[in-house]
C-alpha positions in Angstrom: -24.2 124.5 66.9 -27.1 122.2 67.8 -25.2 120.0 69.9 -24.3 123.1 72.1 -27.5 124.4 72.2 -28.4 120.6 73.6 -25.6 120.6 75.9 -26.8 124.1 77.9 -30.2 122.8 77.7 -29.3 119.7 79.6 -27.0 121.6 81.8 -29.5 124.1 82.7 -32.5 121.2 83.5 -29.7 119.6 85.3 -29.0 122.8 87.8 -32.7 123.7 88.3 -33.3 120.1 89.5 -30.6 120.3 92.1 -32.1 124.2 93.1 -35.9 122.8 93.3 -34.2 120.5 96.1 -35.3 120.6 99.8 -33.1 120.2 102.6 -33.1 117.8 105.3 -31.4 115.2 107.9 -31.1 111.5 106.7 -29.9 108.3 109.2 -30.1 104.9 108.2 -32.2 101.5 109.8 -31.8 97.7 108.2 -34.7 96.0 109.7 -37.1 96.6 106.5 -40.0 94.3 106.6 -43.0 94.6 107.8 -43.6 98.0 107.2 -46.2 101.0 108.0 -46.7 101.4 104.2 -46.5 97.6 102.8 -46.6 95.5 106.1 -44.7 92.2 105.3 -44.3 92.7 101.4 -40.3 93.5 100.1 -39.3 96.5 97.9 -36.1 95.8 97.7 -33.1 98.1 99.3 -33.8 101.0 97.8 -36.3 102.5 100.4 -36.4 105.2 103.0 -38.8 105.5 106.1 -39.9 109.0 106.5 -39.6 110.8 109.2 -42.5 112.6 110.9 -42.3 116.3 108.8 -42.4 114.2 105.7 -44.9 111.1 106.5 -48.2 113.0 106.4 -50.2 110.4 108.2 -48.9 108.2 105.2 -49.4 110.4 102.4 -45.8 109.7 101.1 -46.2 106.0 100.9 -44.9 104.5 98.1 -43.2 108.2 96.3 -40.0 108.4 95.1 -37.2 110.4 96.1 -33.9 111.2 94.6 -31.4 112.0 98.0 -28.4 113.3 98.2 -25.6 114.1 100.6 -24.6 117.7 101.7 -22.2 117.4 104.1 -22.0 116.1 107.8 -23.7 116.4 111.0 -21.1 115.0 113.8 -17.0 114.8 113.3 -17.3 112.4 110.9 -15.1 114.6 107.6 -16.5 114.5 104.2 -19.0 111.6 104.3 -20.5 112.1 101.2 -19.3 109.9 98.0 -21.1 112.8 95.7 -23.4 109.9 94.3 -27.5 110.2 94.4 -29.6 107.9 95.1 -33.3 106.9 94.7 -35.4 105.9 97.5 -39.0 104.4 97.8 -41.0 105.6 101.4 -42.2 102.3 102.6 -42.2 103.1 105.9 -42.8 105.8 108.7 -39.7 106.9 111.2 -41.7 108.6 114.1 -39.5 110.3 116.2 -36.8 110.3 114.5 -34.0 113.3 114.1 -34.1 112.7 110.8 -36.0 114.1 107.5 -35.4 110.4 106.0 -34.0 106.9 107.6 -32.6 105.2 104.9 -32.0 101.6 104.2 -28.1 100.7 104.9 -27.7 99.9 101.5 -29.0 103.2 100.0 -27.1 105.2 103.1 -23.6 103.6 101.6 -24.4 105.0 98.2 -24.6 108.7 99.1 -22.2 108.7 102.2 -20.4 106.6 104.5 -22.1 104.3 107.0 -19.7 105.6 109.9 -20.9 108.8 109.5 -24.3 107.9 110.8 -26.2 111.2 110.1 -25.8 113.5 107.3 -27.3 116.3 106.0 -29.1 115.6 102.3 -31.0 117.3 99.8 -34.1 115.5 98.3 -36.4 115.9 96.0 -39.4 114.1 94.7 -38.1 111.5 91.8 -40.3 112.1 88.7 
């Protein structure tokens, strides 16, 4: 009985994670150094540049975000691989469509790289 009660407990975290999730636009870039948060130091490939409704003159530099793909935004059909990813905001994307430009190599994890543009929900990693 224990083991059940765990199991709903983890399955009930699990869905309230995914409903506390914003949505937004994400694209992807693959120049990633210097950057507006770090200038010429690397963070590896897991990193995003935000765009301008989530840079906050800066104030999202260095958080975490879990991303995810929701479906697509131009003909490309079913994009998304169903995998999450986490992504570190080391950089600002002013102007762009997007909510988040993702590094190539994050982009491939979630959906695929033809697709361009995709439609994501994100939420702060904790």
């Amino acid at each position: 009985m224990e083991n059940y009660s765990f199991i709903f407990v983890c399955m009930v975290a699990y869905l309230v994670s995914f409903a506390s999730a914003k949505p937004g636009i994400a694209t992807f870039y693959t120049k990633y150094i210097p950057s507006a948060c770090f200038k010429n130091q690397d963070h590896g490939k897991m990193i995003a540049a935000a765009g301008d409704a989530l840079w906050k003159n800066g104030a999202m530099c260095g958080k975490k975000f879990t991303v995810k793909c929701t479906g697509p935004r131009n003909g490309v059909r079913h994009p998304c691989t169903g995998k999450s990813v986490t992504v570190k905001v080391v950089d600002q994307c002013p102007g762009c469509p997007s909510t988040m430009d993702l590094s190539r190599e994050a982009f491939e994890i979630i959906a695929k790289p033809v697709a361009g543009i995709i439609n994501i929900d994100y939420k702060k990693y904790a």
